[in-house]
C-alpha positions in Angstrom: 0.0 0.0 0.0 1.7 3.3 -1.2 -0.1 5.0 2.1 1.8 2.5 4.8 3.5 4.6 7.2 7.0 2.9 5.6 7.1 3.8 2.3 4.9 7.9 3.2 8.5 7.7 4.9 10.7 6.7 2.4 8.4 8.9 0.3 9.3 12.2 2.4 13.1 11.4 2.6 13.4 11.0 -1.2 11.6 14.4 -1.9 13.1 16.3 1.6 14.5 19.4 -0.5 11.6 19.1 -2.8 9.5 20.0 0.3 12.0 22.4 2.2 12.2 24.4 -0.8 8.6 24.9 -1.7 8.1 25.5 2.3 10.8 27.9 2.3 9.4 30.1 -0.8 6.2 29.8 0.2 6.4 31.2 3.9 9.1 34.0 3.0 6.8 35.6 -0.1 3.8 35.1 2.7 5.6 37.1 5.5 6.9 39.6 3.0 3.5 39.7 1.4 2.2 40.3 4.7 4.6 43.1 5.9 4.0 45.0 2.5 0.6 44.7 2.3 0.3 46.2 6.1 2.5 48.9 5.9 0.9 49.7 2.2 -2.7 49.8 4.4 -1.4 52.1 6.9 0.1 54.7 4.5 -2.4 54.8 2.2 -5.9 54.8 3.2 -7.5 55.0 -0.7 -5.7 51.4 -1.1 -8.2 50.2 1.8 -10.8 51.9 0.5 -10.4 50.3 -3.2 -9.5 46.7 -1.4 -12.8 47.1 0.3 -14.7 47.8 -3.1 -12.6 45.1 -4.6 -14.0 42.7 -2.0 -17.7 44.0 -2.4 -17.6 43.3 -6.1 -16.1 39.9 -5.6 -19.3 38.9 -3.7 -21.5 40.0 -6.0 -19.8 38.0 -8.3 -19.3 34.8 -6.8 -21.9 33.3 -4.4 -20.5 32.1 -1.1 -22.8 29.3 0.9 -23.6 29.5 4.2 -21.8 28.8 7.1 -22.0 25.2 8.9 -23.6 23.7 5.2 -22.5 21.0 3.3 -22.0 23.2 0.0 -19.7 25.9 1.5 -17.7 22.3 2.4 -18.1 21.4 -1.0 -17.1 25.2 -2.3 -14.2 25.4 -0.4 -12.6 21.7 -0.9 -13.4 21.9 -4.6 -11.8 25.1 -5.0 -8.5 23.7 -3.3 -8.2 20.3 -5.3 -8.8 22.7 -8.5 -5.8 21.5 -10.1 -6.9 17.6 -9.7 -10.3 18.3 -11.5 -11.0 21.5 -12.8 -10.2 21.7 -16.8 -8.9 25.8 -16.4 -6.0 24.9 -13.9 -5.6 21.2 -14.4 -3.2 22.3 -17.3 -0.3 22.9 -14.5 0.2 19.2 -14.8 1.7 19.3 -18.9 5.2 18.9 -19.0 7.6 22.3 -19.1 4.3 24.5 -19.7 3.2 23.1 -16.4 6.3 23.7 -14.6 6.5 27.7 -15.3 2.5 27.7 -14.2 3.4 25.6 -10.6 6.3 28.7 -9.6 3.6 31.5 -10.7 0.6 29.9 -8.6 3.1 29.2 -5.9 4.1 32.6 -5.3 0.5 34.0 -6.2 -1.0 32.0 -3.3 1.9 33.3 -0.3 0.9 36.7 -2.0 -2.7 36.4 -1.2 -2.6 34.8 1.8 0.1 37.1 3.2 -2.3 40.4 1.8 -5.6 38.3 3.2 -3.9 38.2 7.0 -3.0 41.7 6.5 -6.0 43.4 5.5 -8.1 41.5 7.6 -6.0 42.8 10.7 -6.0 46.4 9.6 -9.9 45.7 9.4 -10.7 43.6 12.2 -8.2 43.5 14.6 -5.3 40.4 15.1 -7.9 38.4 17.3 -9.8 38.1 14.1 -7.6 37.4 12.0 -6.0 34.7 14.4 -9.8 33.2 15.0 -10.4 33.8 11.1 -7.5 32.1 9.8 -5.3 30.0 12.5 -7.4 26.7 12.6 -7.8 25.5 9.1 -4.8 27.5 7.8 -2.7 25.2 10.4 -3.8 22.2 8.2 -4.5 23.8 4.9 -0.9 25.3 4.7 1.1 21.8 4.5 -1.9 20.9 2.2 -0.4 23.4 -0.2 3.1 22.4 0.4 2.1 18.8 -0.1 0.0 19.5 -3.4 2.9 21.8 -5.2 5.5 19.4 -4.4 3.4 16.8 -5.7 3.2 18.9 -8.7 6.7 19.0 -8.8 8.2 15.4 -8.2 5.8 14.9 -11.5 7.8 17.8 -13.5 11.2 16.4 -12.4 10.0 12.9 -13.3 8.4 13.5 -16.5 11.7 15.9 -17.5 13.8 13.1 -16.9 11.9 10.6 -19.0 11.5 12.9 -21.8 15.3 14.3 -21.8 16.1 10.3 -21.4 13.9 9.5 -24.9 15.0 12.8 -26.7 18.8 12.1 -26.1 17.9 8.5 -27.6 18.5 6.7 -24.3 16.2 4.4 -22.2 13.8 5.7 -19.6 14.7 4.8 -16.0 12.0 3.2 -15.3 12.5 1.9 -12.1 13.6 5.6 -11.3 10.4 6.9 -13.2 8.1 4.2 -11.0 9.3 5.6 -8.0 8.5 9.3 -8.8 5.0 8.9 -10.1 4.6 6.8 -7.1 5.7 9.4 -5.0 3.6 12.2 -7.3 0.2 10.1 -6.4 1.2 10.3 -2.6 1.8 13.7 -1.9 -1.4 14.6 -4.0 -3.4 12.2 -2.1 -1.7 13.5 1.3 -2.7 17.1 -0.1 -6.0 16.1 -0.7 -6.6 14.3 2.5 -5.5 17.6 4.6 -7.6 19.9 2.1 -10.9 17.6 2.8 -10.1 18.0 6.9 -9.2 22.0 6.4 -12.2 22.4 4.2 -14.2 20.7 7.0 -12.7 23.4 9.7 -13.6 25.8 7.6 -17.1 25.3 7.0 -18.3 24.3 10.8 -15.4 25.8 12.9 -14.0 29.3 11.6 -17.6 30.6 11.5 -18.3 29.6 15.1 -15.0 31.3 16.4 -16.0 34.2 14.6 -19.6 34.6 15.9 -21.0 33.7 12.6 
């Protein structure tokens, strides 16, 4: 079984700098994200005031469920496993193309979680912010983590095999095995998280918050 606490083991120390990295990028663009965003909010008042127009357009847009029901679970958890089933961002998974997509989304996300913690503690106040964002962000963060370096063990793999066949020699297999192996666990790790984050989400966060 590829989920046996052995091989999601071996599975970690094979991809160790794979995960560091992504970790590493991710949190540092987040706290910078988060510092800017601030210090932008509390210099310049008109950016609030457009943020918060921003925001009320948003919702017009897009229709958020209620709180505590099973389609804001549904809403949120579909949303995060968008690049296992939705057709517009599933194309982060096609060799090369894919690879240039996973470092923009990667930074994009720190950047709007980062501005997100800001501008909701300009707004709100930190005991918000900590209540809004602390208990499924706790689980949804290594979610993230878990998903992009699923995303890219499959770039590394698939760039092997297709340098391997372009420069007329055979494909590891053994070696290509092991990384699409090791591609379906971290997504399946990722998922599992986003499922228990999404279910935080939906009946937790808005009980914390007085919703």
């Amino acid at each position: 079984m590829l989920l046996h606490a052995p091989n999601l083991k071996l599975v970690f120390v094979r991809n160790k700098i794979v995960i560091e990295a992504i970790a590493a990028i991710f949190f540092i663009t987040m706290i910078i994200s988060t510092i800017v965003t601030y210090e932008l909010i509390l210099t310049s008042p008109e950016l609030m005031k457009g943020i918060q127009q921003v925001i009320g357009s948003a919702r017009n847009c897009i229709t958020i469920p209620p709180a505590y029901s099973t389609s804001l679970y549904q809403f949120i958890f579909l949303n995060n496993i968008g690049h296992f089933w939705n057709p517009v961002r599933i194309w982060v998974w096609i060799p090369f193309v894919g690879a240039f997509s996973l470092g923009y989304e990667l930074l994009l996300n720190a950047i709007v979680i980062g501005s997100v913690a800001s501008f909701a503690s300009a707004t709100r106040g930190a005991a918000y912010t900590i209540s809004g964002l602390t208990p499924h962000g706790v689980i949804e963060l290594p979610a993230f983590i878990l998903e992009f370096a699923g995303l890219a063990c499959w770039h590394i793999t698939m760039t092997r095999a297709i340098y391997s066949k372009l420069s007329g020699r055979s494909v590891d297999r053994p070696l290509f095995s092991e990384g699409i192996k090791d591609t379906i666990v971290l997504s399946l790790l990722s998922v599992a998280l986003f499922a228990v984050a999404a279910a935080v989400e939906t009946y937790v966060t808005p009980r914390l918050l007085g919703v």
